[in-house]
N, C-alpha and C positions, 0 to 999 in steps of 0.2 A: 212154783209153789201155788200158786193159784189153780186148785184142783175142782175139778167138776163137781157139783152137788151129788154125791150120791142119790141115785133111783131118784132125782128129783124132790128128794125129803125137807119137810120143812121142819118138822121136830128131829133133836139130836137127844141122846142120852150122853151121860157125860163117857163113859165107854167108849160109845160109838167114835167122836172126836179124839178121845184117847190113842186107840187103835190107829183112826185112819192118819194122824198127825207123828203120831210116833213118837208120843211122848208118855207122862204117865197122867194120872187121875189126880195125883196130889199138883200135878204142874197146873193145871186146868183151874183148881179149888186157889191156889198161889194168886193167881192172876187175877179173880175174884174178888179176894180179899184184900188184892190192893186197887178192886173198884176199875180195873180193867176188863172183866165182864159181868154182864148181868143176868144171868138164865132165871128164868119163874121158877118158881117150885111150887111142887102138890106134893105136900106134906113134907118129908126128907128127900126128896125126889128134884135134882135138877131137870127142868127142860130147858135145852138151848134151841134156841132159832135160827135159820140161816143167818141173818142178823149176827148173833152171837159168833157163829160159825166165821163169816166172815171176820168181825173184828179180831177171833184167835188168831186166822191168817195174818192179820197187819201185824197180831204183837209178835208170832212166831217168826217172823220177817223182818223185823225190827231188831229184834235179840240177834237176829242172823248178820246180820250189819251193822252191829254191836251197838244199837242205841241203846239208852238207859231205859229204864221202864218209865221214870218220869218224862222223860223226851218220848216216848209211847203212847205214855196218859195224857200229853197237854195237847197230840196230834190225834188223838182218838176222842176228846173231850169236842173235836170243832168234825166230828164226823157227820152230825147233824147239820152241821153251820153253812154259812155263807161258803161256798167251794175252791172263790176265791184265796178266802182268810186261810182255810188247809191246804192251799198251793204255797202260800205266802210260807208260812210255816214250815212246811217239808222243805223247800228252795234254803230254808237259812238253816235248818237239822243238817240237811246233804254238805251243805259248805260246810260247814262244821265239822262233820264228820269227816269230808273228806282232809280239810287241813290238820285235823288231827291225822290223820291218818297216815298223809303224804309228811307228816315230819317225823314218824314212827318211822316210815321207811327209810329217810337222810339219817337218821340216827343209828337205824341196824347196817346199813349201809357203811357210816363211820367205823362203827364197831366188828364190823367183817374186816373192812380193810386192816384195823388195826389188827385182827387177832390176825391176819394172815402175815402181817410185816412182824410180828411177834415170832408168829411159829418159822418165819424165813430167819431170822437173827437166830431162833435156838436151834435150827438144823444146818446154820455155816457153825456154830459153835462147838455143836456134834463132831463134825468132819472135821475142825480141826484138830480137836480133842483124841480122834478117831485113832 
């Protein structure tokens, strides 16, 4: 996901990102609103910056690895910060995630086995029936 700047441009139109992200205009204006981005405006006119450009990248990245928007905002809030303090942060987001994760999987896991020992007991039931 980490995609080249287009033609080296430092202003974006909110379009432009629209298009090259593959999403829409209202997801852009979304993310905004909840102070996840901040583009200038001249007049009704957003301009985003590479700046901008970049942070969509973390959040569209983030959604992809299912963090929440607030686990988004509190790792995009230290994007300015000490680089440490955002290694710290991401390290304890990741574990997080990832144990959530990995008990999603023991769970589907259980639950596969079980439907398959289900579906074995109702196809000997079958055949005896048969």
């Amino acid at each position: 996901m980490n995609r080249p700047v287009p033609e080296n441009r430092d202003l974006f139109a909110i379009a432009d990102l629209a298009r090259e992200f593959g999403i829409s205009t209202r997801a852009i204006r979304f993310y905004e609103a909840k102070g996840l981005l901040a583009p200038e405006r001249v007049g009704a006119t957003r301009i985003f910056r590479r700046r901008d450009r970049a942070r969509l990248i973390l959040i569209l990245r983030g959604k992809r690895l299912g963090f929440s928007l607030r686990d988004i905002s509190d790792y995009l809030s230290l994007y300015d910060a000490n680089r440490s303090q955002q290694v710290h942060l991401l390290t304890a987001k990741v574990d997080e995630r990832l144990a959530s994760l990995e008990a999603q999987l023991q769970d589907l896991q259980t639950t596969i086995a079980e439907l398959k020992e289900i579906r074995k007991l109702a196809d000997e039931r079958l055949d005896k029936a048969g």
